[in-house]
C-alpha positions as CSV (number, residue, x, y, z in Angstrom):
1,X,-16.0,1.1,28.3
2,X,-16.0,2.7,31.4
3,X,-16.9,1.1,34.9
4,X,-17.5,2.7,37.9
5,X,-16.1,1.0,41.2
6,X,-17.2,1.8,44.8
7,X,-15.1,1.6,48.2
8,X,-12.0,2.2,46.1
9,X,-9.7,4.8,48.2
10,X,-6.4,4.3,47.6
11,X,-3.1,3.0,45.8
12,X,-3.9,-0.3,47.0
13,X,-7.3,-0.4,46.0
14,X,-6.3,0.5,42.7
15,X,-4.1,-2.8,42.3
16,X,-6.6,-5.1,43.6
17,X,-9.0,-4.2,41.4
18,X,-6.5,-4.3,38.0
19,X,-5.9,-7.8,39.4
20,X,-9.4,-9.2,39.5
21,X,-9.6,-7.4,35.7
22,X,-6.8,-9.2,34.9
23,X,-7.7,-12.3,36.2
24,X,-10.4,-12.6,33.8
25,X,-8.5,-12.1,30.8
26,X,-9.3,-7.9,30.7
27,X,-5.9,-6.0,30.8
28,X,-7.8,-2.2,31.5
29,X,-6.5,0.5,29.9
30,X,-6.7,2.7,33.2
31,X,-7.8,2.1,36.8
32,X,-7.8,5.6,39.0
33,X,-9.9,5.5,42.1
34,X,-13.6,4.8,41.5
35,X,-13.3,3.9,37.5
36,X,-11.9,1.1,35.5
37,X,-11.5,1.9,31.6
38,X,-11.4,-1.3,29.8
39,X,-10.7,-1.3,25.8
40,X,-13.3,-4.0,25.3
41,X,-16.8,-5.3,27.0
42,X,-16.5,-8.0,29.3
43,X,-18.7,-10.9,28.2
44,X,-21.3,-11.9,30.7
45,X,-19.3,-14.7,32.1
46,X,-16.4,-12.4,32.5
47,X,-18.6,-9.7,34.4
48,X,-20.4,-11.8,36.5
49,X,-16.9,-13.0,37.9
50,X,-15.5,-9.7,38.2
51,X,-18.7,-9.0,40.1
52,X,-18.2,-11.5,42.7
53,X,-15.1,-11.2,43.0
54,X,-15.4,-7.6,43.7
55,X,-18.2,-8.0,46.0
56,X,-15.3,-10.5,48.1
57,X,-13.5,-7.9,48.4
58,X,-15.4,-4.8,49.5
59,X,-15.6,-3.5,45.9
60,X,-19.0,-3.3,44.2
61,X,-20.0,-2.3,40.4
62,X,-21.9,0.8,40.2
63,X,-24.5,0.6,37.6
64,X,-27.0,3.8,38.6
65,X,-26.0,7.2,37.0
66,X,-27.0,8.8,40.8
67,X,-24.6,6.1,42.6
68,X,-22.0,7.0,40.1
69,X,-21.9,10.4,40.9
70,X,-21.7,10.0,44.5
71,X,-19.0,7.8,44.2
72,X,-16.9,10.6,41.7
73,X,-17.6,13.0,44.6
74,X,-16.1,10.7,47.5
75,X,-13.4,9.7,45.5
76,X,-12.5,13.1,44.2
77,X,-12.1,14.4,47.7
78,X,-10.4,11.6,49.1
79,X,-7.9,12.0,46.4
80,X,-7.5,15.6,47.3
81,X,-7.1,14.9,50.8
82,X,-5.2,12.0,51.4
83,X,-3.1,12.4,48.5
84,X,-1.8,15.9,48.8
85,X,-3.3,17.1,45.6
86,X,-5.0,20.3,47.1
87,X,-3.7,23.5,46.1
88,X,-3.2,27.0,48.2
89,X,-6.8,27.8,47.3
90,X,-9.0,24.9,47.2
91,X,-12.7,25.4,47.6
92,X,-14.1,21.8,47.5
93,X,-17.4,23.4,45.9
94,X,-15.5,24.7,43.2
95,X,-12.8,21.6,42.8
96,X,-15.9,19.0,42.6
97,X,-17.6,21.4,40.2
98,X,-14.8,21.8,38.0
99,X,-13.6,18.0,38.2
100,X,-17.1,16.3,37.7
101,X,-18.8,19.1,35.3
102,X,-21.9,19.6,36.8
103,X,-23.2,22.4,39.1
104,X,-22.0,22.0,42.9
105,X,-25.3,22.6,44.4
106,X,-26.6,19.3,42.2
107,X,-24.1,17.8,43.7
108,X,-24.0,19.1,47.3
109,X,-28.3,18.2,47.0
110,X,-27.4,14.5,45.7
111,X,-24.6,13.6,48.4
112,X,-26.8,14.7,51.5
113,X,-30.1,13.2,49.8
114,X,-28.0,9.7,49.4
115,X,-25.2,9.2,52.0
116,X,-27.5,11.5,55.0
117,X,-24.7,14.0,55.2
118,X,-23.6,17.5,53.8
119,X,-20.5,17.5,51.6
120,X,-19.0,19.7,53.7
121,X,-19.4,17.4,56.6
122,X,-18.1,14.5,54.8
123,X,-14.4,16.8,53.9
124,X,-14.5,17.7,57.4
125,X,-14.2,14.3,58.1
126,X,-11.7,13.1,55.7
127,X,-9.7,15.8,57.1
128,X,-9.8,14.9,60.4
129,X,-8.9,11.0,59.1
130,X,-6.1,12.1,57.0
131,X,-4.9,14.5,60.3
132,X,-5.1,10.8,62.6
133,X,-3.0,9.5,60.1
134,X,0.0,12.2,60.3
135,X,-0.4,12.5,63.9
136,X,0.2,8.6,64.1
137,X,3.1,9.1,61.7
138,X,4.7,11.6,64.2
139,X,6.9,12.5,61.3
140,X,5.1,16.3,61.0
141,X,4.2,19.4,63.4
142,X,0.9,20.2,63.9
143,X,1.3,23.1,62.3
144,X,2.7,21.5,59.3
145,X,-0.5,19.4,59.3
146,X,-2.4,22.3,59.7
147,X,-0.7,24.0,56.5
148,X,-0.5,20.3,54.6
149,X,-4.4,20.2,55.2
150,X,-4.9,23.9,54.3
151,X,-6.9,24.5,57.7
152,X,-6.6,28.8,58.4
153,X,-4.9,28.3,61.3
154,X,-3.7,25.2,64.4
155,X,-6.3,26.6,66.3
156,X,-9.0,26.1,63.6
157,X,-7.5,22.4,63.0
158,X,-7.5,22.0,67.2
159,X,-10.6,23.0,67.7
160,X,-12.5,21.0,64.6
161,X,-10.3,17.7,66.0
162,X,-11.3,18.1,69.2
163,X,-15.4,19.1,68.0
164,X,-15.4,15.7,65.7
165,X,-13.4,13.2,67.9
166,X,-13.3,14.0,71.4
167,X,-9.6,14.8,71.7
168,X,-7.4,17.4,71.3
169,X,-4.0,16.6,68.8
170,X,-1.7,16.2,71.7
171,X,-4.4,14.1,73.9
172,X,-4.8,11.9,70.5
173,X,-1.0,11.3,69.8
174,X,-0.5,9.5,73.3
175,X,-3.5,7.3,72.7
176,X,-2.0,3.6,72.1
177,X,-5.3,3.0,70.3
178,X,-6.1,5.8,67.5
179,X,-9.4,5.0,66.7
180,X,-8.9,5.3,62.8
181,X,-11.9,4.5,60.6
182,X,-11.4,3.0,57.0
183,X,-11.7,5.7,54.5
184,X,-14.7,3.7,53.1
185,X,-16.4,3.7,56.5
186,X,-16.0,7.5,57.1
């Protein structure tokens, strides 16, 4: 049996929600980001503790085939993003495609008909997150994050930064306050 979890987004993520599993007695077989696979169906007692216990935490069951989907497509691309899992020529279009089988303009229509936003929008930023993140770090060159991120050039990563927050790299790394969102918030 296969469950479908939303606002999971990282490593961490994945071990809180193996815990609550196995809490109730349910030792899954797998947990990645988004999906639990359990070898057997929780009984109703079991799932409705799960449930809450989710819910407590900022987790939530997904139980429409719609919600489900959106959910593979956020997760998929944070994955690829935050991770480091893109390759040298990643098309998201083609990557979500490939990854959830179905056709990327279904998919494109879906996202922007639920969350209000293009795909492309939401990578953008994810990106931009993920750059925050590094530039807090200070352990990489901007043009390293540029390359990392696979933006064309440190211009093209300069100017989108600057378009979607306000600041430009340099003006962001000497904030004391960096003005990071959750992933699950972006």
């Amino acid at each position: 049996m296969e469950l479908y979890i939303k606002n999971m987004v990282c490593n961490r993520c994945i071990l809180v929600v193996k815990q609550v599993f196995e809490q109730e007695g349910l030792h899954p077989v797998n947990v990645k980001l988004g999906e639990v696979e359990l070898e057997k169906t929780p009984n109703s007692k079991q799932l409705e503790a799960i449930k809450t216990n989710l819910t407590s935490l900022g987790f939530e069951i997904l139980n429409d085939q719609k919600r489900k989907t959106i959910e593979q497509i956020r997760t998929t691309i944070i994955r690829l993003i935050h991770a480091g899992e893109l390759d040298d020529n990643h098309k998201f279009s083609v990557l979500l495609s490939d990854t959830l089988h179905k056709d990327y303009s279904y998919l494109s229509k879906l996202f922007s008909e639920v969350e209000g936003i293009t795909i492309e929008k939401y990578v953008i930023l994810q990106r931009i997150e993920r750059v925050k993140e590094l530039l807090t770090y200070g352990e990489l060159s901007l043009s390293e994050i540029a390359f990392q991120l696979g933006y064309s050039s440190v211009a093209h990563l300069s100017a989108q930064f600057k378009k979607t927050t306000g600041f430009n790299p340099s003006e962001f790394r000497k904030q004391k306050d960096h003005h990071r969102k959750p992933l699950d918030n972006v």
